[in-house]
Gaussian input, Z-matrix of N, CA and C with variables (Angstrom, degrees):
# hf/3-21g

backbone

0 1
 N
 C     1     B1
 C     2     B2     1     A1
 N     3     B3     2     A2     1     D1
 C     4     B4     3     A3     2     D2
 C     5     B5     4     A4     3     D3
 N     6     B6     5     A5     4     D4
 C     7     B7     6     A6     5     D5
 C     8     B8     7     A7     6     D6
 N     9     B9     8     A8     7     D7
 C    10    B10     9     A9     8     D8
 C    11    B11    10    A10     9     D9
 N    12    B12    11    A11    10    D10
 C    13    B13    12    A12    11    D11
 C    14    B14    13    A13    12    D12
 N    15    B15    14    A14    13    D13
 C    16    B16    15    A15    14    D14
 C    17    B17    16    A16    15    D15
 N    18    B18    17    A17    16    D16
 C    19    B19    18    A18    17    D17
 C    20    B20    19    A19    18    D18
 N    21    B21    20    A20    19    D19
 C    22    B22    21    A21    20    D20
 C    23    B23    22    A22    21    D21
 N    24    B24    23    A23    22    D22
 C    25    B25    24    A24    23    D23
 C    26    B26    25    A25    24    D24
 N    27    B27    26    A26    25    D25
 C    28    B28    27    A27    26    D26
 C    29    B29    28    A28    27    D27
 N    30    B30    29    A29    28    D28
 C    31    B31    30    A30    29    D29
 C    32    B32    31    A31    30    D30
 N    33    B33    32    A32    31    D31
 C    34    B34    33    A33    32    D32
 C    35    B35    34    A34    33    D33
 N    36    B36    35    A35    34    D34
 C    37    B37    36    A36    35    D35
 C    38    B38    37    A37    36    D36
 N    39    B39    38    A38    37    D37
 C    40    B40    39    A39    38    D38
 C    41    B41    40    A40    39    D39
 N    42    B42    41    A41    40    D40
 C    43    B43    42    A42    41    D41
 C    44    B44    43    A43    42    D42
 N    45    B45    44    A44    43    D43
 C    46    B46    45    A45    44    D44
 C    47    B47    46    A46    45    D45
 N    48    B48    47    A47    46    D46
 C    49    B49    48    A48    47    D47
 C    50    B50    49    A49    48    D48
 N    51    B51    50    A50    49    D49
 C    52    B52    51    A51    50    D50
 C    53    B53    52    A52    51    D51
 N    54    B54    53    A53    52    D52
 C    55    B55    54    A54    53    D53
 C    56    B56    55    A55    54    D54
 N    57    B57    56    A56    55    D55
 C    58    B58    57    A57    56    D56
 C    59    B59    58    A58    57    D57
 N    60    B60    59    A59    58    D58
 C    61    B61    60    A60    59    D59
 C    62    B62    61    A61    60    D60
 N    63    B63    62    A62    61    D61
 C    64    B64    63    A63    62    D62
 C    65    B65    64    A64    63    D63
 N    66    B66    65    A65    64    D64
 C    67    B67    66    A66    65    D65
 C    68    B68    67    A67    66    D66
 N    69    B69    68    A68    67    D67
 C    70    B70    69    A69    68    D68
 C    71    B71    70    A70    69    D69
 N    72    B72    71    A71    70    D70
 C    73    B73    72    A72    71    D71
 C    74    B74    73    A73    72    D72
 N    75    B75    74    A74    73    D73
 C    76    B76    75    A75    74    D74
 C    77    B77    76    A76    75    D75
 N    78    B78    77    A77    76    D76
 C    79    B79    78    A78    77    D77
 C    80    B80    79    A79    78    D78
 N    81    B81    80    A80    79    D79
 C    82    B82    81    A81    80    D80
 C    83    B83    82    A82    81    D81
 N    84    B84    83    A83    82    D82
 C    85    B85    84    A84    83    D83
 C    86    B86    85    A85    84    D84
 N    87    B87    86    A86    85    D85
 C    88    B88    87    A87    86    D86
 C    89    B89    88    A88    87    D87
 N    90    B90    89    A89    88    D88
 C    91    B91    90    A90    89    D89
 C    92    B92    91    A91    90    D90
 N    93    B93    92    A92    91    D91
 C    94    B94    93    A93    92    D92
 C    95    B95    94    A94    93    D93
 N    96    B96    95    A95    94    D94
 C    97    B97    96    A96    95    D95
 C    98    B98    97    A97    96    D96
 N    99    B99    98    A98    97    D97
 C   100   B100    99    A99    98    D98
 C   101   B101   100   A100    99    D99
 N   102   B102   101   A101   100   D100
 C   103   B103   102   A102   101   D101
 C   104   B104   103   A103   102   D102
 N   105   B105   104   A104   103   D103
 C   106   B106   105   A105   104   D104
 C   107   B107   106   A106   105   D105
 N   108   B108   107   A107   106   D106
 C   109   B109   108   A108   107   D107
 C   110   B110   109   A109   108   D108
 N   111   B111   110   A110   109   D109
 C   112   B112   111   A111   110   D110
 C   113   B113   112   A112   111   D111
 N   114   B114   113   A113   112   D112
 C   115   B115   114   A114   113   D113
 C   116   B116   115   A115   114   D114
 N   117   B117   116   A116   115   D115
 C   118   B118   117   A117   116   D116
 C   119   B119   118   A118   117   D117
 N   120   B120   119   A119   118   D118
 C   121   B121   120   A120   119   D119
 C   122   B122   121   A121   120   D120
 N   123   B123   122   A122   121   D121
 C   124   B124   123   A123   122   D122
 C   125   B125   124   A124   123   D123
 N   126   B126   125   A125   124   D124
 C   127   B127   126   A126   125   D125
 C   128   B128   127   A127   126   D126
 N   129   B129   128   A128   127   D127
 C   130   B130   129   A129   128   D128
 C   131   B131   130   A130   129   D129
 N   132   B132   131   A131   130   D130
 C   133   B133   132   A132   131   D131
 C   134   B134   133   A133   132   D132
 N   135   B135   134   A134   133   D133
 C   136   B136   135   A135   134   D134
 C   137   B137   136   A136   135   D135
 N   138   B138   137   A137   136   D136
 C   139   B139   138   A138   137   D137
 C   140   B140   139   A139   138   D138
 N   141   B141   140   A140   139   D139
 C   142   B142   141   A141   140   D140
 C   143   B143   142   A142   141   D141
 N   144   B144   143   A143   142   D142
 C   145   B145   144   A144   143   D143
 C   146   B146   145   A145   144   D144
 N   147   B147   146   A146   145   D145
 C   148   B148   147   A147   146   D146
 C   149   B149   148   A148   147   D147
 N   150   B150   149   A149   148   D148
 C   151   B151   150   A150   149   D149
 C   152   B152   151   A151   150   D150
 N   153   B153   152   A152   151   D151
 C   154   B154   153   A153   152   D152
 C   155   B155   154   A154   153   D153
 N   156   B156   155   A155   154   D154
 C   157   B157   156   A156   155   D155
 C   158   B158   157   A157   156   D156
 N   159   B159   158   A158   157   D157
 C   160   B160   159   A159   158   D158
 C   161   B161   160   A160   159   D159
 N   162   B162   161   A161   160   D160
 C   163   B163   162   A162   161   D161
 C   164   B164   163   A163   162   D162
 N   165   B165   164   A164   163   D163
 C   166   B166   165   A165   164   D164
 C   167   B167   166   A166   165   D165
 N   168   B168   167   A167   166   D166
 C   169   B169   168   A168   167   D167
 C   170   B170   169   A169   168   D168
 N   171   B171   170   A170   169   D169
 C   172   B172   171   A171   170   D170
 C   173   B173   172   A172   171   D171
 N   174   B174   173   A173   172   D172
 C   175   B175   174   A174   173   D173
 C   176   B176   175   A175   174   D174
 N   177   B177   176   A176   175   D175
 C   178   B178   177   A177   176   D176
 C   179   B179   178   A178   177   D177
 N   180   B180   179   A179   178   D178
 C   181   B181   180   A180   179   D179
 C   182   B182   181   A181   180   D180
 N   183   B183   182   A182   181   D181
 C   184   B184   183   A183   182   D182
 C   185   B185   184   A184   183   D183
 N   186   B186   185   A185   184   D184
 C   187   B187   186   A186   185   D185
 C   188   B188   187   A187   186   D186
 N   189   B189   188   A188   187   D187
 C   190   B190   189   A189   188   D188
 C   191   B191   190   A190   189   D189
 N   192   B192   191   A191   190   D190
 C   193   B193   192   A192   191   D191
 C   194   B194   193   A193   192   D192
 N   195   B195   194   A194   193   D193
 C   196   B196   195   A195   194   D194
 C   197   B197   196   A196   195   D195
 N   198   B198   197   A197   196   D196
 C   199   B199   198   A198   197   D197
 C   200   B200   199   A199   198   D198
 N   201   B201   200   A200   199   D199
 C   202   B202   201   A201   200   D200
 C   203   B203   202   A202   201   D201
 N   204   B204   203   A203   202   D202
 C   205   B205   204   A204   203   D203
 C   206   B206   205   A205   204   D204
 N   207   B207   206   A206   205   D205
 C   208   B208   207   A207   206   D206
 C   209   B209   208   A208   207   D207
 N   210   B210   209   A209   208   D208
 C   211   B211   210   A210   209   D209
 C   212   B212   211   A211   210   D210
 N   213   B213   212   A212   211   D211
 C   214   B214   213   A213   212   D212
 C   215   B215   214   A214   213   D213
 N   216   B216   215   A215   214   D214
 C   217   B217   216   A216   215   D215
 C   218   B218   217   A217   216   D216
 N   219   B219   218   A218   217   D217
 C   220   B220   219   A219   218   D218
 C   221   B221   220   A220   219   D219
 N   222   B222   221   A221   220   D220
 C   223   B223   222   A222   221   D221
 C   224   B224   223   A223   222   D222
 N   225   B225   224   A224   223   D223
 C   226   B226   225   A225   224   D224
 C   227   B227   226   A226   225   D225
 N   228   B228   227   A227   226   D226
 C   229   B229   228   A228   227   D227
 C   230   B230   229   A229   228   D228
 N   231   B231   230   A230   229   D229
 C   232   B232   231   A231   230   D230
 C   233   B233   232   A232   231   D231
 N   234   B234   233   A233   232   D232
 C   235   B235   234   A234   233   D233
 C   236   B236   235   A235   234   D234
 N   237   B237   236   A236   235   D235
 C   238   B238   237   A237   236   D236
 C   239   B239   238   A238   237   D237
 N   240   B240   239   A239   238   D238
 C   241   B241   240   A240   239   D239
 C   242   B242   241   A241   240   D240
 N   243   B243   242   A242   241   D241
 C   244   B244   243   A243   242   D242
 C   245   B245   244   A244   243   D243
 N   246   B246   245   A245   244   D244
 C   247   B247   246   A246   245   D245
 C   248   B248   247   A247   246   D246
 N   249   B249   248   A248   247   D247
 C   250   B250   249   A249   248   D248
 C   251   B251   250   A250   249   D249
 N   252   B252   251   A251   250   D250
 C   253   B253   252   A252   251   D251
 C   254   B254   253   A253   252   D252

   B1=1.4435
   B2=1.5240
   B3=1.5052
   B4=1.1019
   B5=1.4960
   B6=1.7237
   B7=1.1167
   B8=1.6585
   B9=1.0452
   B10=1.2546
   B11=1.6529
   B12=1.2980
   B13=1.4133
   B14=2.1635
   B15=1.1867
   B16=1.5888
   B17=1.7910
   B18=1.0921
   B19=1.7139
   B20=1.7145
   B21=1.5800
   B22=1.6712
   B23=1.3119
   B24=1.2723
   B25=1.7614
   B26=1.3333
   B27=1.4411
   B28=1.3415
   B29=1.6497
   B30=0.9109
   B31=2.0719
   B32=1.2945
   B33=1.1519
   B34=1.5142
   B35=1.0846
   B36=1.6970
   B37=2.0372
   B38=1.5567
   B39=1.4396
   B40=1.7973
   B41=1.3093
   B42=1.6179
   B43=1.8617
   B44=1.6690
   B45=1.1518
   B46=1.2686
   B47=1.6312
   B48=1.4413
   B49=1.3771
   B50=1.7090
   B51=1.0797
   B52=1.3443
   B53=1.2285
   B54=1.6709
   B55=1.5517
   B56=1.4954
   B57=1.6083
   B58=1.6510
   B59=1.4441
   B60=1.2939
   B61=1.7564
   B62=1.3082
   B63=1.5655
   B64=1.7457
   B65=1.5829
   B66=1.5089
   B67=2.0082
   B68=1.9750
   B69=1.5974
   B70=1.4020
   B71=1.7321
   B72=1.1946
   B73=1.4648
   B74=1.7770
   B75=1.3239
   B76=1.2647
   B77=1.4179
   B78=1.5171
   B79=1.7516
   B80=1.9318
   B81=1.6386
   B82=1.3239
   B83=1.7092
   B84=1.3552
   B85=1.4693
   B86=1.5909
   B87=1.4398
   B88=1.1829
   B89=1.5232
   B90=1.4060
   B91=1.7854
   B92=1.5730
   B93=1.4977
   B94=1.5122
   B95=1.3475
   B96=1.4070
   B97=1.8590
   B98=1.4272
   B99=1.4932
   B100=1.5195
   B101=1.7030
   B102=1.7181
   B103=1.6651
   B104=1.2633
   B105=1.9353
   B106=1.4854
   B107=1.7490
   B108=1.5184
   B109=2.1475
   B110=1.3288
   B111=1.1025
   B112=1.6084
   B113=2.1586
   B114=1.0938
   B115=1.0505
   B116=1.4732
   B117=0.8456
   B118=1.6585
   B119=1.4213
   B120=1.6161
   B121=1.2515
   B122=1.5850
   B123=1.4905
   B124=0.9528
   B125=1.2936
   B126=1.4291
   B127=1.7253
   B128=1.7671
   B129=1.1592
   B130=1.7367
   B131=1.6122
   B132=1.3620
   B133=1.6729
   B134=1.5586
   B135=1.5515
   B136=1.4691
   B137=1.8299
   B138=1.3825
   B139=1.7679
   B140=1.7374
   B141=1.3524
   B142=1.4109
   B143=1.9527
   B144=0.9164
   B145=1.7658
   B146=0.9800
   B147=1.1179
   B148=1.5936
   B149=1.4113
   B150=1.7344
   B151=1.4522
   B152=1.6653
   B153=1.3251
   B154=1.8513
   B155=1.1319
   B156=2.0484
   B157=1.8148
   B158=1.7984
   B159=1.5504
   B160=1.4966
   B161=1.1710
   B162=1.4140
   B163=1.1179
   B164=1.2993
   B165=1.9431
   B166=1.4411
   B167=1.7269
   B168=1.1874
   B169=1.1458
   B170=2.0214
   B171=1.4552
   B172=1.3239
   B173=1.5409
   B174=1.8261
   B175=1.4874
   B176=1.6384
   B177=1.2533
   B178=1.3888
   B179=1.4278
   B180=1.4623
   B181=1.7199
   B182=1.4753
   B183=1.1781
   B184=1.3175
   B185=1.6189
   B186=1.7512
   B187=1.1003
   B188=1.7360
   B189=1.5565
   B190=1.2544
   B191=1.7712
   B192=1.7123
   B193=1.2286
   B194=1.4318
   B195=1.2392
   B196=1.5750
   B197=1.5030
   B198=0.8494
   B199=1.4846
   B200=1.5863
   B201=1.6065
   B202=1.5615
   B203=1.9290
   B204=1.4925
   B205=1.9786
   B206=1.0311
   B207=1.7262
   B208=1.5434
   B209=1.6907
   B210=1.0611
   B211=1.0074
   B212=1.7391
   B213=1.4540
   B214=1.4155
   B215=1.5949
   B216=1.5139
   B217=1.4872
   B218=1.4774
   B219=1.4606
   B220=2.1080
   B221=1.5143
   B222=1.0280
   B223=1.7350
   B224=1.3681
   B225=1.2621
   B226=1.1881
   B227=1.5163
   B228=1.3393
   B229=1.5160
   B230=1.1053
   B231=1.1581
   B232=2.1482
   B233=1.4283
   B234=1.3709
   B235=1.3958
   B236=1.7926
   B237=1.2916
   B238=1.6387
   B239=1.0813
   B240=1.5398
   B241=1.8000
   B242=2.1721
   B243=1.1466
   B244=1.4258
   B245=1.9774
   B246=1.2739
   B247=1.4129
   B248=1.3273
   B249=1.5059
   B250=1.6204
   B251=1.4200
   B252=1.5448
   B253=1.5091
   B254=1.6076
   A1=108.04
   A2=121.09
   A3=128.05
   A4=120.52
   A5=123.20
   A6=102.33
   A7=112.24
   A8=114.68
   A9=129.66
   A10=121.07
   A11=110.77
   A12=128.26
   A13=71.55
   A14=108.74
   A15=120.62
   A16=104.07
   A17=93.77
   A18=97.49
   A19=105.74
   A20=89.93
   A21=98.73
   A22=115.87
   A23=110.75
   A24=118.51
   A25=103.06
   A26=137.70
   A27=132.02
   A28=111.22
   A29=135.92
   A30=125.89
   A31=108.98
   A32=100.60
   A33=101.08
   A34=144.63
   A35=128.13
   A36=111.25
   A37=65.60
   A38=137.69
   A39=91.80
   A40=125.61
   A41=116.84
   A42=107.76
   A43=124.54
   A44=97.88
   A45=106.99
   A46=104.36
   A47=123.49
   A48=134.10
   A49=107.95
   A50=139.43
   A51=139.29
   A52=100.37
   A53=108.03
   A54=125.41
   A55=106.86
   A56=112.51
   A57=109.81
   A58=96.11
   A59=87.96
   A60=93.83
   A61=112.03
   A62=92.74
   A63=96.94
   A64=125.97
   A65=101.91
   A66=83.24
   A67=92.87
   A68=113.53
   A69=134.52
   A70=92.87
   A71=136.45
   A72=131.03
   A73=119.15
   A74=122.26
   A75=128.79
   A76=106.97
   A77=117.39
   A78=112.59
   A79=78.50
   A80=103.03
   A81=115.65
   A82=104.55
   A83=110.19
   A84=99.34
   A85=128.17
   A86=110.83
   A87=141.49
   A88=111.16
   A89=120.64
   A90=90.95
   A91=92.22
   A92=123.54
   A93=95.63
   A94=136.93
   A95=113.22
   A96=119.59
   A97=93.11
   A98=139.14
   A99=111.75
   A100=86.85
   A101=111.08
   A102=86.19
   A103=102.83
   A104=111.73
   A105=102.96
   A106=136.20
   A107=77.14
   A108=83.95
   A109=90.49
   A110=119.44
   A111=138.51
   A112=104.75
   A113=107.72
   A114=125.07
   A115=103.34
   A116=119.18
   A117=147.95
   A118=106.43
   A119=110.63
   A120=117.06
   A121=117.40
   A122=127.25
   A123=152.21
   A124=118.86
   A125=112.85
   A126=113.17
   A127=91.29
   A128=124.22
   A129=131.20
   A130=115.30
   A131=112.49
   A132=116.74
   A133=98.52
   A134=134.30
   A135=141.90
   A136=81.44
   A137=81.32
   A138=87.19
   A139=125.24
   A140=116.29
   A141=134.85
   A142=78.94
   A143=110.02
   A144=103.82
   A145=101.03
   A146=149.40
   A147=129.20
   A148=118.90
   A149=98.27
   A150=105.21
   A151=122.74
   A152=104.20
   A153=111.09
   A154=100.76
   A155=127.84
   A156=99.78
   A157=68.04
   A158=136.21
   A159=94.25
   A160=123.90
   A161=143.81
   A162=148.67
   A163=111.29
   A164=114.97
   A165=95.69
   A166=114.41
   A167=125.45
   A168=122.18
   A169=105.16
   A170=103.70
   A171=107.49
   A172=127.23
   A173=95.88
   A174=113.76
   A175=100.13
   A176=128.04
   A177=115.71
   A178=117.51
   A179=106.74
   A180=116.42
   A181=105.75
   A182=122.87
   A183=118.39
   A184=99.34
   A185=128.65
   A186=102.21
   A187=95.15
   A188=108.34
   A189=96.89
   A190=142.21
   A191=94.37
   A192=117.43
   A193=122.38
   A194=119.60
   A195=106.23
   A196=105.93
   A197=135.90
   A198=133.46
   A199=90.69
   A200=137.82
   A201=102.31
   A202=93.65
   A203=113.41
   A204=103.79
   A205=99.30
   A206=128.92
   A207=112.28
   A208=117.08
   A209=142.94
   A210=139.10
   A211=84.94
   A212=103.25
   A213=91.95
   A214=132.17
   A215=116.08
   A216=127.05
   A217=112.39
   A218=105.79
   A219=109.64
   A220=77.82
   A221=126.86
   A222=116.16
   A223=101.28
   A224=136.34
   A225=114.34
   A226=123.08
   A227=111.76
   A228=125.46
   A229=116.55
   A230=108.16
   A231=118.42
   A232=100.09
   A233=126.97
   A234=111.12
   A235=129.96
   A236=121.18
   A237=109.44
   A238=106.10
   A239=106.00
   A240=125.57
   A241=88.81
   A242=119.95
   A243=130.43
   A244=97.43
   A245=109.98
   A246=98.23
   A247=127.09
   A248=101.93
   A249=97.76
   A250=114.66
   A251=120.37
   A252=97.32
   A253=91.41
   D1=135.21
   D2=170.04
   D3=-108.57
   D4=129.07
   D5=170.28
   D6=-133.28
   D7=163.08
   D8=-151.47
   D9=-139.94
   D10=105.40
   D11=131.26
   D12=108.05
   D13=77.53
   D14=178.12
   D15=-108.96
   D16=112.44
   D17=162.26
   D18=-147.43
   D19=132.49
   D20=160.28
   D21=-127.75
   D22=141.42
   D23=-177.07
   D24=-107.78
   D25=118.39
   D26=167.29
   D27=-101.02
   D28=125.97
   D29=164.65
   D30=-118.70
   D31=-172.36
   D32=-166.13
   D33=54.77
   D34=-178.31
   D35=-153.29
   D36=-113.58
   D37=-37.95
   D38=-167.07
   D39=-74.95
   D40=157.76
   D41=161.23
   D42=-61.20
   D43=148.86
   D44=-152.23
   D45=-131.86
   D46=112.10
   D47=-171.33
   D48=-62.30
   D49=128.85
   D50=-172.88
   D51=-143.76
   D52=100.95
   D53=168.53
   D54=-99.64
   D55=121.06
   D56=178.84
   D57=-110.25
   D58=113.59
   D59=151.61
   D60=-80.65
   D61=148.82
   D62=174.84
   D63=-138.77
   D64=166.46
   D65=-160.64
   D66=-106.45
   D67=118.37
   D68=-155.61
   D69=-79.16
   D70=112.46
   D71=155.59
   D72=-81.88
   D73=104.03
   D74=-176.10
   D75=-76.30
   D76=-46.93
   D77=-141.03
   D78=-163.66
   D79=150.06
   D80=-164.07
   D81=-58.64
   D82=-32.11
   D83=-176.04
   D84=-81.85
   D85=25.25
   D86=166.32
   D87=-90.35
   D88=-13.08
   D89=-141.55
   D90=-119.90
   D91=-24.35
   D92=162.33
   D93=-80.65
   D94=1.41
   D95=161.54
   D96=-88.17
   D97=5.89
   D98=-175.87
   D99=-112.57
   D100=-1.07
   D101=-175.16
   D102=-103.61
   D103=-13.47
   D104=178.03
   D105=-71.51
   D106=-12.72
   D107=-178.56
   D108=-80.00
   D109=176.33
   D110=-148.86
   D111=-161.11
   D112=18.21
   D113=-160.26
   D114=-108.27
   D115=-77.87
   D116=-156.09
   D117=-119.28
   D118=123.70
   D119=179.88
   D120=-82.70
   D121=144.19
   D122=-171.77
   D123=-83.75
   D124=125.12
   D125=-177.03
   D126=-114.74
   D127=141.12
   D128=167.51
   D129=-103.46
   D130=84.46
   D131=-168.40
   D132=-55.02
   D133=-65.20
   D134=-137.01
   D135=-79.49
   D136=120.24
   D137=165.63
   D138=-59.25
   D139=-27.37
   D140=-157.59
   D141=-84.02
   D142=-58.01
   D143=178.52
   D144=-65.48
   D145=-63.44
   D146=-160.04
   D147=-46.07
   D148=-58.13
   D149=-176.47
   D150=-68.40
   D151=4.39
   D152=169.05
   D153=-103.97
   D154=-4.19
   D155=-167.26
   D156=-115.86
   D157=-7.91
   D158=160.60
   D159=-88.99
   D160=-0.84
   D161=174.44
   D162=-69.89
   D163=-49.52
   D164=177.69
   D165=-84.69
   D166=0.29
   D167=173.96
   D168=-73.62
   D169=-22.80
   D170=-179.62
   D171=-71.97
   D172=-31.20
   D173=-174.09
   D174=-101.93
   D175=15.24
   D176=-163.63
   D177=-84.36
   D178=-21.05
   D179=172.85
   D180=-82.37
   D181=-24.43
   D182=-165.47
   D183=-73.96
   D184=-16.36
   D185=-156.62
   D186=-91.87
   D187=-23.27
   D188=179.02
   D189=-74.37
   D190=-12.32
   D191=153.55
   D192=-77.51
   D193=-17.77
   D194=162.20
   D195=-90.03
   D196=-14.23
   D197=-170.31
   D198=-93.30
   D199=-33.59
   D200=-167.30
   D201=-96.53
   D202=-15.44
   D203=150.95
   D204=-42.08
   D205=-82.53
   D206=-159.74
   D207=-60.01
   D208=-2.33
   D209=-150.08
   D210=-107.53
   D211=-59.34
   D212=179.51
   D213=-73.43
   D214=-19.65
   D215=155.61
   D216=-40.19
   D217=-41.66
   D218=-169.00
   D219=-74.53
   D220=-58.13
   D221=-145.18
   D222=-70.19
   D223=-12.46
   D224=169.22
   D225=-101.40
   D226=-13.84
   D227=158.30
   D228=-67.67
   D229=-24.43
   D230=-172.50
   D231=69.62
   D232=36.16
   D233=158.28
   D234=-72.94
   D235=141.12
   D236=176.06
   D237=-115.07
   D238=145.46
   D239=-156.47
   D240=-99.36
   D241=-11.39
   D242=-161.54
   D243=-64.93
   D244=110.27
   D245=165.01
   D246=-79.14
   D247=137.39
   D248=179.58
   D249=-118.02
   D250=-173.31
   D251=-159.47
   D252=-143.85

């Protein structure tokens, strides 16, 4: 199970009842309106989704660190990525 984008704020000395609703992902065509609200945290029931949104949540830095390597490999070769026609 994956869940996503969870915050609770408690203050104050009294106890304080905290009911989370949550937004349920069954099947893939659920899950990019469940990642765009920003509201309500996300549970991922179908195992086959979970384990592809933790994998790319796993590889997701890696792509931007290979991209500023390549970025800086061109810049020192002086290659340009600009298509021309």
């Amino acid at each position: 199970m994956v869940v996503h984008n969870v915050t609770i704020g408690i203050t104050g000395v009294q106890a304080v009842g905290v009911a989370a609703s949550l937004v349920t992902v069954i099947n893939s065509s659920q899950l990019g309106l469940a990642l765009a609200q920003k509201e309500k945290p996300v549970v991922i029931v179908d195992p086959k989704i979970a384990r592809a949104f933790e994998i790319f949540l796993r590889v997701q830095h890696w792509w931007l660190l290979a991209a500023l390597v390549a970025y800086a490999i061109s810049r020192g070769y002086g290659v340009d990525f600009r298509q021309t026609e």
